[in-house]
N, C-alpha and C positions, 0 to 999 in steps of 0.2 A: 504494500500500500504506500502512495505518494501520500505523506505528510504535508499541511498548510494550515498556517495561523489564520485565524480569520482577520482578515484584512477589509471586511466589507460591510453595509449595514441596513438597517431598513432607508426606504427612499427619503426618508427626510430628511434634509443636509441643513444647516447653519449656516443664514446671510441674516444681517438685519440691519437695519434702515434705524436712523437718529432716536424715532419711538421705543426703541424696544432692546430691553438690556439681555437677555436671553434668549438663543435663540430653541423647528421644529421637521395608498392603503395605503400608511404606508410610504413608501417613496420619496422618493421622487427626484422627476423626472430631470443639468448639472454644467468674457468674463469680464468685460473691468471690473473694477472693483468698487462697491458702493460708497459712496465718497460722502457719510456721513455727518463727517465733520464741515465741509464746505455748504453742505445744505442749513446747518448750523448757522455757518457765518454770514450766509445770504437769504437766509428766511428759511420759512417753510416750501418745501418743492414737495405737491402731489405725487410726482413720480418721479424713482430713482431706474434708472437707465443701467441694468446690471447683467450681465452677458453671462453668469451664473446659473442664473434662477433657469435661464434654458439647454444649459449643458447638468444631463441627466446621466448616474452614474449603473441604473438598471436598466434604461431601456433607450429607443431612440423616438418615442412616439407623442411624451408629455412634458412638461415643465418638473422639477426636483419641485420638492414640499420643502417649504422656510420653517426651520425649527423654532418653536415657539415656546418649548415645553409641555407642549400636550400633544398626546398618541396624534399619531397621523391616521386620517380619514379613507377610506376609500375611493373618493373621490379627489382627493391629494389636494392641490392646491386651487384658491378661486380664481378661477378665468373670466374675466369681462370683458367683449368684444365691443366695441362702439359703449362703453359707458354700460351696458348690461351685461348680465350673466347668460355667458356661451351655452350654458344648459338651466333651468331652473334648480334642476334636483337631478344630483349625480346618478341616479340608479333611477331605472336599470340603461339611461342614456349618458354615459360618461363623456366629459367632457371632447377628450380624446375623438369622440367618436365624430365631432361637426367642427371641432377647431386644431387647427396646428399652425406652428411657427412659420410663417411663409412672406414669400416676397408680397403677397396680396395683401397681406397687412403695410400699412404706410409707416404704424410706429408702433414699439413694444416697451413695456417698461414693466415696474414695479409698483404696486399701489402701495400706501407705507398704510399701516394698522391704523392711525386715527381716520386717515383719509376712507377706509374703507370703514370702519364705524357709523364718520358723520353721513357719509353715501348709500351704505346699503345699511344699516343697521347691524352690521356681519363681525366678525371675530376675526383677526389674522390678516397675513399678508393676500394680494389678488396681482397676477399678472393683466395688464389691463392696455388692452393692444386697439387701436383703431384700424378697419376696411381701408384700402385704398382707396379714394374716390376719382374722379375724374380729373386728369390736367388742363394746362391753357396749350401748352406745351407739349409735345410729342413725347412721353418715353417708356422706354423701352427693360424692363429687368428681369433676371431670371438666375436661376440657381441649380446644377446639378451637381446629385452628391450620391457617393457610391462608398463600399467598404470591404475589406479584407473577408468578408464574410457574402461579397455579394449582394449587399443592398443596394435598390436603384430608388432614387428620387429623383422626379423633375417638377421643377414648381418655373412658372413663368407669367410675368403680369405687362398686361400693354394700355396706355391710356394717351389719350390727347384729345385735340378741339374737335367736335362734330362740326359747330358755325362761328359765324363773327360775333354773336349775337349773347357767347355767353355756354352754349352747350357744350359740356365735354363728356369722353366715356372713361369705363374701365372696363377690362376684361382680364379672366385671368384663370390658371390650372393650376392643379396642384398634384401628384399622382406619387403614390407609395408602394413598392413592394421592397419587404424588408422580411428577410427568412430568420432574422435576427444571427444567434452565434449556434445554436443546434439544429437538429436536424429532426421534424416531423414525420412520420410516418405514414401522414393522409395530405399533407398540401406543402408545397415548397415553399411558402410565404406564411408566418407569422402576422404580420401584419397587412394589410392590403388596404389601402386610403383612397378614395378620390373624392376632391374639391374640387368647383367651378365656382367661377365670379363673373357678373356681370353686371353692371348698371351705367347709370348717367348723373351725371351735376349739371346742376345752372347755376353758375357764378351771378349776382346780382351786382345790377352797376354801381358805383361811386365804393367800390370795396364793402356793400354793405354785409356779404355773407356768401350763404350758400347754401341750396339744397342737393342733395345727392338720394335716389331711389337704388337701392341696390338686390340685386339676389344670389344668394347663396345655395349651393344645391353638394351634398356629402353623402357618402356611400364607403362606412367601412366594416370592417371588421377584425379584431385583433383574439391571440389566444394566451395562455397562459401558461407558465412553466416552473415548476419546482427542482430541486436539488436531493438527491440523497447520499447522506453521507455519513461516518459515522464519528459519533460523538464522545469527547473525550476528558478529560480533566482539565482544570482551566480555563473553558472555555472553548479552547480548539478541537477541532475538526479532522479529521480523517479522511484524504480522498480514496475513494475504493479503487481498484482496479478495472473495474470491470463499468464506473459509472464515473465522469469526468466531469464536476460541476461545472455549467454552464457553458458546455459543450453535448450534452446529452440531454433525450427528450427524458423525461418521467411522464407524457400524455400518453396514454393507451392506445394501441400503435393505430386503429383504423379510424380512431376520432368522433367512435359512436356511443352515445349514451342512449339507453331505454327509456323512457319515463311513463307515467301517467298523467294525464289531462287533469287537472283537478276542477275544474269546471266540468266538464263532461263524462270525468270516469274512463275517457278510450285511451290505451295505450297508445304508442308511436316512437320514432326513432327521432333523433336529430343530432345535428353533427357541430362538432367543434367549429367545424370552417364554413365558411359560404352561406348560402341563406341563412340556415338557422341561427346562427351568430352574426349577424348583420344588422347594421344599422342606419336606415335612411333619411334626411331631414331635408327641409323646402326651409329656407330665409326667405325675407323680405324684408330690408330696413330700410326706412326713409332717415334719415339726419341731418343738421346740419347748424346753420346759426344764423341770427340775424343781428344787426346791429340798429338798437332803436335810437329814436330820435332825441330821447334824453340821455344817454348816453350808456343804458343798460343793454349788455348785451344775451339776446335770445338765444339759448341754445335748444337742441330737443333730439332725441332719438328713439324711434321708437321701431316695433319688430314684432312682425308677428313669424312663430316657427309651429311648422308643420312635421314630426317625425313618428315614424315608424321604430320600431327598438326590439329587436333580437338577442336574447344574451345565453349565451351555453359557458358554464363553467364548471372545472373541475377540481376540488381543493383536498387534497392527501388529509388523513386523520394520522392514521397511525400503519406502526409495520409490525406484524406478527412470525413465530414461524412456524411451519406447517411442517410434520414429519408423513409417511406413506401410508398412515391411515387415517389421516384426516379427512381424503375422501373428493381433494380438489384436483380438479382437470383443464389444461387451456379448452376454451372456447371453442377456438376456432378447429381445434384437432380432436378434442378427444382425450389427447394423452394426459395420464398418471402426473400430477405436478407436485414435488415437495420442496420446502424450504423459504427463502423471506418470500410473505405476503403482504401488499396495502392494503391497506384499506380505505378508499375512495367513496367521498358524495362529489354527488353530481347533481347541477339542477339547470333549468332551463326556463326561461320566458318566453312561450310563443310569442309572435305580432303582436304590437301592442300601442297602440295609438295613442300619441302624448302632445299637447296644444299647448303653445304658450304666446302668449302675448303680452307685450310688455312698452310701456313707453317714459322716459324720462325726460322732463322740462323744466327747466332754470334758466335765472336772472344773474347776471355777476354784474360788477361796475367797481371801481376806485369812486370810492369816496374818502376823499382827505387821506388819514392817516390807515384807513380801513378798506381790504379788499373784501367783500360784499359776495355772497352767494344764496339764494334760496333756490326749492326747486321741491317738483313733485317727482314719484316716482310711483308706478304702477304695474303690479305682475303677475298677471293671472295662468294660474296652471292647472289641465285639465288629462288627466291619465284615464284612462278607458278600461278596468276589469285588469291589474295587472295580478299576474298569478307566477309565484315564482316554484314550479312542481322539482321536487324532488327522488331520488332514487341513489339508493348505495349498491356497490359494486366491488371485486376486490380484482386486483393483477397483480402481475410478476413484478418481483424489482430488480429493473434492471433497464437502458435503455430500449426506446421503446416497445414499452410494456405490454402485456398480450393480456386478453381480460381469463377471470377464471371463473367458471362454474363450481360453485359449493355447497354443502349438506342443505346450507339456510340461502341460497337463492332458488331462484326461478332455473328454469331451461337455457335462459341465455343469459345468467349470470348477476341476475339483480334482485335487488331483496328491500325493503323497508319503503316502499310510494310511498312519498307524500307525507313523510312523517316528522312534521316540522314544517311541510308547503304552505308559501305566504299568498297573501289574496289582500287588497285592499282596492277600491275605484272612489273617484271622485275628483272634486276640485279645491284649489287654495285659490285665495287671494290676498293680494297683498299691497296696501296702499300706506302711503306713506309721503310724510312732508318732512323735510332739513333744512337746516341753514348753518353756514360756516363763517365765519370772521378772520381775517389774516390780520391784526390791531399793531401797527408800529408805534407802541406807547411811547417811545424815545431813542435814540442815537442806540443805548444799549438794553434798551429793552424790548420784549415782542412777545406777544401773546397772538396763541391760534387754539381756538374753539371752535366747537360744533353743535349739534342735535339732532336727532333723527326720533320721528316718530311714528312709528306704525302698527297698522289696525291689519291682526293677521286672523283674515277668518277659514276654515277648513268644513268642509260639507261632501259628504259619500257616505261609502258604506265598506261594512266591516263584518266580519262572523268571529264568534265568540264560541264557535264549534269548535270542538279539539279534534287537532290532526293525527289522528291514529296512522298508522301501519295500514297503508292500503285505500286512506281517505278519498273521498271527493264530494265536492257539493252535490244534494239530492233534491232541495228543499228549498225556496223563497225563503221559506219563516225562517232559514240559518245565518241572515244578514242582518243587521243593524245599521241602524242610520246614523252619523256625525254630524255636529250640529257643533261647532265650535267656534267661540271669536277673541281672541290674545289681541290684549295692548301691552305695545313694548317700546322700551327707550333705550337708546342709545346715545353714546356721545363721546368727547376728547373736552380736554384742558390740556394746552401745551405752553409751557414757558420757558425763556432763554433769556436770561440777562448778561451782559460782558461786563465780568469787573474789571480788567483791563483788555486794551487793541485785540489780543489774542486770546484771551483767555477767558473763560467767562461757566456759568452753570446751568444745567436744565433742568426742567421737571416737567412731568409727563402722568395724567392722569385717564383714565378710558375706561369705560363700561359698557357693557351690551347684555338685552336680552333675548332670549327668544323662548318658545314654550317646543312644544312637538308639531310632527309634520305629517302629512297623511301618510308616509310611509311605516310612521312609528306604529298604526293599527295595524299591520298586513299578520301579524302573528295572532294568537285566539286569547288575548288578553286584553283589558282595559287598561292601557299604558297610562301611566302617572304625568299629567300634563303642568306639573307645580313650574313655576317658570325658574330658566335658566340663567343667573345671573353671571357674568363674568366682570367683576370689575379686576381693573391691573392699573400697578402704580411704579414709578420708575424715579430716579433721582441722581443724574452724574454731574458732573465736566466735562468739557472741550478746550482742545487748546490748538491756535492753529497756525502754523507760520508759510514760508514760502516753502519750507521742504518738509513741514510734517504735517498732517490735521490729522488728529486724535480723540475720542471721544472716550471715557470711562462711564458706566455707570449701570446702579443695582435694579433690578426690580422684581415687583412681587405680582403673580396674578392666581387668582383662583375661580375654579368653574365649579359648578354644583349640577347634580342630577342627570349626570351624561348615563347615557342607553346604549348599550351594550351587549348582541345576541354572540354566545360560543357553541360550538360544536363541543361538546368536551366527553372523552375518551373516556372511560373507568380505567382506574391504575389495575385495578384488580380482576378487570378481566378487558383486554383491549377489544375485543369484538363487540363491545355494550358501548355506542355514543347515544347521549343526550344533548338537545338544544335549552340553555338557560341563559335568560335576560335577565341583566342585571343592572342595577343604578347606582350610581357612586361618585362621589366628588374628587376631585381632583386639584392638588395646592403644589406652587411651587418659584421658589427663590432662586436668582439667578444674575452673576455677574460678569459683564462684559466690556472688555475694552477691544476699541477697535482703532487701527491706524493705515495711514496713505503715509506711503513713505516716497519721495522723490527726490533722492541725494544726487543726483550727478541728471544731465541731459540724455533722454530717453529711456531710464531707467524710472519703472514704477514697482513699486512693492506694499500689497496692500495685505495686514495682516489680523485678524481677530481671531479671540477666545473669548471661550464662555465659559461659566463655569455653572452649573445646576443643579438641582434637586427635584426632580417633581417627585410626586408621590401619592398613591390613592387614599381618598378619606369614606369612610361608611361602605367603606365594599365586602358586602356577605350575603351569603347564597348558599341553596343548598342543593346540592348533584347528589344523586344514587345513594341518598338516605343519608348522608353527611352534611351536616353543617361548615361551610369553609368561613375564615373570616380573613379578607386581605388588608385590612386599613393599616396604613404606615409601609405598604409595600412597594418598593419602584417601579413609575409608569412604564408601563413593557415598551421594550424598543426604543425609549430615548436615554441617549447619553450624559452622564454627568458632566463631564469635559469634552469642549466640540474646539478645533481649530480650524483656521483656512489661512494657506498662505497661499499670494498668488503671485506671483514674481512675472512681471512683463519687460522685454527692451527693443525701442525700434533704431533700427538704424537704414538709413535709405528707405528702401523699397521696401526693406523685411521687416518682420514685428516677430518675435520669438517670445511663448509666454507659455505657463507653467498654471496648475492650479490641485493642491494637497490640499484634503481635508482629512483630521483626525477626528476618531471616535473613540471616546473612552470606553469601556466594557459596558454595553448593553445588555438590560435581562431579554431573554427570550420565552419566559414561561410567567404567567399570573404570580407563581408561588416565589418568586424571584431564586429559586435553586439550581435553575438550568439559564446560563447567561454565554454571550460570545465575547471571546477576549477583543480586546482592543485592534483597531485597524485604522488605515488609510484608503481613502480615494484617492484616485491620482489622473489627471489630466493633465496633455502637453499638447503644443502645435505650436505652428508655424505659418504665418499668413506672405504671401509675396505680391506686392501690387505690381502687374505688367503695365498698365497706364492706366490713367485716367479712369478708363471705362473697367478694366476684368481684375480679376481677381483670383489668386490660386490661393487654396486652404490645404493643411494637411494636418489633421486629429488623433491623436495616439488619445483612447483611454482605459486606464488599467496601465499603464505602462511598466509598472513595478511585477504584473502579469501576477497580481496577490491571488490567490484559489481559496474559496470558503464559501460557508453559508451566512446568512447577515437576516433582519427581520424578527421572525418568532417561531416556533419551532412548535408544527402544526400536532396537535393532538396529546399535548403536554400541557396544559392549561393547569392541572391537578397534580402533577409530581412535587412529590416534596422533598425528595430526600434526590438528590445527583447520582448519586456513586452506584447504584442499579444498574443506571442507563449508562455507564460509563462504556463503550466498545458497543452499545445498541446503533444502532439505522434505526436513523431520524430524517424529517423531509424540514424544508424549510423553501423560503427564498435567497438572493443572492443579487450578486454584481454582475456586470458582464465581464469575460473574461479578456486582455490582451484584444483590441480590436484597432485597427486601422479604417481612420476615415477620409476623403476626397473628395474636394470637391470646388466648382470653378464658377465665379458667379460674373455676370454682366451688367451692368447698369448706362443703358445709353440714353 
């Protein structure tokens, strides 16, 4: 066996913006460097511009998740396209699935945490990209990017003047096949994307603005991959011989999962790739701004989407092993099979029709010493009967894996429909008024505030039927009706005074709330809708000269009553999983400094640490006749000590830059007794400008070529003691391994 430290981690990496002293499925997705301190010294900036946040260290398809100190989500980090949110509700239509990083976007940046408080009422960092819209001017950009592993991307955008009169268009592609770094057994592309753009602007005369109609049209689908490996003291990991993390499938070689309908009761197949996992969506956004007569200026955006949403997934529990009388056979042959078996859920969303419409309108203007914002926001979201059907299965471990028939399945290897299958239909909505203030109280002082206010009402239906072994709805009278409406507040206090030229202190104050979403009904309980408070408080220094700007500073934030559904394994016999929701609070302290260092001409080195604690509060629950209790135990998956150092130098033509991020020892289980040693990310390139117009890239990441598993360590939720599992096969996720990227971009 090839021995490897784990070097790798869950997708949530460590940036953070002037707000926020600590930095946060999962993920995500991995540069200058955000220049915190200069945003200090010249006010508050909406958006920080950081080439980070989209260099992703698991995959090549989303943005990396901003550590924040609390678990990373499913839906990873918030994406805003034109001032709204790319999907409403990540599940079962992930972000990924309507938006990526492309030349069709005109401008990408970073939303900083108060800015996305006072605007959405939301929690956390948001990459927040504007469409391209129409030119006066002709031009021309486009981008092809390929990889040591065979990825093909072509993204290309064209715009310029239709008339004299003001007309201009865009158009634009976007097209993805990326087989990522293994190899599938049913499709040669892991991922498969396509985007189209196309619309028109009217420039209005005397500069007064602009409207632009646009539409958007996406068609993907992406799959998912796990690691097995075996687990060892310390934290590290064990590469097998016979299974090459992140170079080997663990998806079941023909990419078919069984299910039951749970609406209807009929069985059917559907597959990891292609239709059944796909997902289609129709845009339309009008935007744009006006400039009124009194000197306020109009902005507004608004979108109505149309998609369809497909999702087949397959998440590893556990590995058992199986001697010659157990009784298990591969599938597809017949033959006698002993030794490690998975154990696999699997579930599926058929077609599923999801409406959202959404429009945002505001006022900005300088007045005197105050820049001036108000503004509505409106978001109505409509999901049709989502049903997420379930079915377990067991295979071989080993790459790609062949299903197995056993004593406790069916004929073609499946066992437990539906047990646990989610079902919720309905609508939300969501309205909401803000207002922000930028106040230059003085030479050294400045204050920025906010407010948001919204009225969050939810209306569908729900069953409170329990999902047995074999479930399906038979019955009207098994649904219930929601009838809900949440008032909630949000907001920021920011302040910055300079007790001298350079030097000076901040403080940072922010809260948000929200209650539950229709999704929090799809299971057979009445979910606890108490509302979710998060306030967070912050308090450093900056210090900034010609070759350093620095920032330090501590802060504290806590969130109450987060929801949380596990699969969770029995230690005591692995072939017994149970689903249990749980609620719990979550607290945590955290200190960062961060620094631009620019000692000599073309030399930049930008470097932070964090240092943290978070930690679960009120978490207990009871699985398979136990009572567990976790409070005071470490949030799974986030690190106590995060660094990033990113060392850039241009000289002529070339630009040569670097980007290391460290992870302190991560838990990987609930019970915090199964944890992964410490690791780095690593990213390097090299950029070469040929003129004016092209441009060649070249991306090594992993370059260190670290091998391990990184995330949480699926079907250990419950282990308390290590040293059992010490030499066990265990699944998890991971990095990608050693990958070379290329790619040549044009802009005429």
């Amino acid at each position: 066996m090839r021995k490897s430290t784990l070097k790798i981690s869950a997708l949530g990496i460590a940036l953070f913006c002037s707000n926020l002293a600590f930095a946060q499925k999962d993920n995500l997705t991995v540069q200058d460097s955000v220049k915190l301190q200069e945003k200090i010294k010249l006010g508050n900036s909406k958006e920080d511009n950081n080439r980070n946040v989209m260099l992703n260290a698991a995959n090549n398809t989303s943005p990396r998740d901003v550590n924040i100190g609390l678990p990373s989500t499913v839906g990873g980090i918030t994406i805003l396209e034109n001032d709204l949110p790319a999907v409403y509700f990540f599940w079962p239509e992930l972000p990924n699935k309507t938006w990526r990083q492309s030349v069709g976007l005109e401008k990408t940046g970073l939303l900083k945490m108060d800015q996305l408080a006072n605007t959405m009422g939301d929690l956390g960092f948001a990459v927040n990209s504007y469409s391209q819209t129409g030119t006066k001017d002709f031009k021309l950009k486009g981008k092809f990017t390929t990889s040591t592993f065979g990825w093909l991307q072509g993204d290309v955008n064209a715009s310029g003047p239709i008339s004299k009169n003001g007309w201009t268009y865009t158009v634009g592609a976007f097209a993805n096949y990326d087989p990522s770094t293994f190899k599938l057994g049913f499709a040669r592309n892991v991922d498969e994307t396509k985007i189209f753009r196309a619309g028109v602007t009217k420039y209005f005369n005397n500069d007064k603005g602009k409207i632009s109609i646009l539409y958007k049209y996406a068609d993907s689908y992406n799959v998912g991959n796990y690691a097995v490996f075996q687990y060892g003291e310390n934290g590290k990991v064990t590469e097998l011989d016979n299974f090459r993390i992140g170079r080997d499938s663990y998806v079941v070689n023909d990419g078919k999962i069984k299910m039951k309908d749970i609406l209807s009761g009929e069985t059917y197949w559907a597959n990891m790739a292609g239709n059944d996992n796909r997902n289609t969506s129709h845009n339309i956004d009008i935007l744009g701004n006006y400039m009124l007569n009194n000197g306020w200026n109009f902005k507004f955006s608004t979108r109505a989407h149309f998609a369809t949403a497909k999702s087949s997934n397959i998440i590893p529990l556990s590995i058992f092993n199986a001697d010659p009388s157990a009784g298990y056979t591969i599938a597809s042959t017949g033959q006698p099979y002993s030794g490690a078996v998975g154990t696999q859920l699997a579930m599926h969303t058929p077609a599923t029709p999801i409406t959202n419409i959404a429009g945002r309108f505001s006022l900005n203007k300088q007045v005197g010493n105050h820049n001036l914002t108000v503004g509505i926001l409106e978001q109505y979201y409509h999901i049709n009967k989502f049903t997420s059907n379930r079915s377990f299965f067991f295979q071989t471990v080993e790459p790609q894996p062949q299903r197995l028939i056993g004593p406790t399945t069916d004929a073609d290897g499946f066992y437990n429909y539906n047990a646990g299958g989610e079902f919720h239909s309905g609508t939300e909505n969501k309205l909401s008024v803000y207002g922000t203030d930028e106040w230059k109280v003085s030479d050294n002082f400045n204050l920025s505030y906010g407010l948001h206010l919204r009225n969050h009402i939810i209306d569908g239906e729900y069953s409170l039927t329990p999902r047995t072994v074999g479930f399906n709805f038979t019955d009207p009278s098994q649904f219930n009706q929601i009838n809900q409406s949440f008032f909630q507040i949000g907001g920021s206090l920011n302040a910055t005074y300079n007790i001298s030229k350079n030097f000076g202190v901040i403080a940072n104050l922010l809260y948000t709330e929200e209650n539950r979403r229709l999704e929090s009904y799809s299971q057979a309980f009445e979910p606890n809708t108490t509302k979710i408070k998060s306030p967070l408080g912050a308090l450093g220094v900056f210090w900034n000269t010609d070759y350093i700007q620095l920032i330090s500073q501590a802060t504290y934030l806590k969130k109450n009553n987060n929801l949380n559904r596990y699969n969770l394994v029995n230690p005591a016999n692995t072939t017994q999983a149970q689903n249990v929701t749980v609620y719990y609070d979550i607290q945590t302290i955290g200190w960062t400094t961060d620094f631009v260092l620019k000692p000599f001409k073309g030399f930049n080195l930008h470097y932070l640490i964090t240092l943290q604690n978070p930690v679960y509060k009120k978490f207990t629950f009871n699985a398979f006749g136990t009572n567990y209790d976790y409070n005071d135990n470490n949030v799974l998956g986030v690190a106590k000590v995060l660094m990033e150092i990113d060392p850039s130098y241009t000289v002529d033509k070339w630009r040569f830059w670097a980007s290391f991020r460290y992870f302190s020892k991560q838990y990987a289980n609930l019970t915090n007794a199964l944890y992964f040693a410490p690791r780095w990310e690593t990213f390097g390139g090299v950029n070469y400008t040929v003129n004016k117009n092209i441009n060649l890239g070249a991306t090594v990441i992993n370059f260190l070529n670290q091998r391990g598993a990184s995330g949480t360590i699926n079907g250990a939720e419950l282990i308390t003691d290590a040293s059992p599992y010490y030499g066990k096969l265990l699944t998890g996720t991971y990095i990608m391994p050693l990958t070379g990227q290329f790619s040549v971009s044009f802009n005429f």
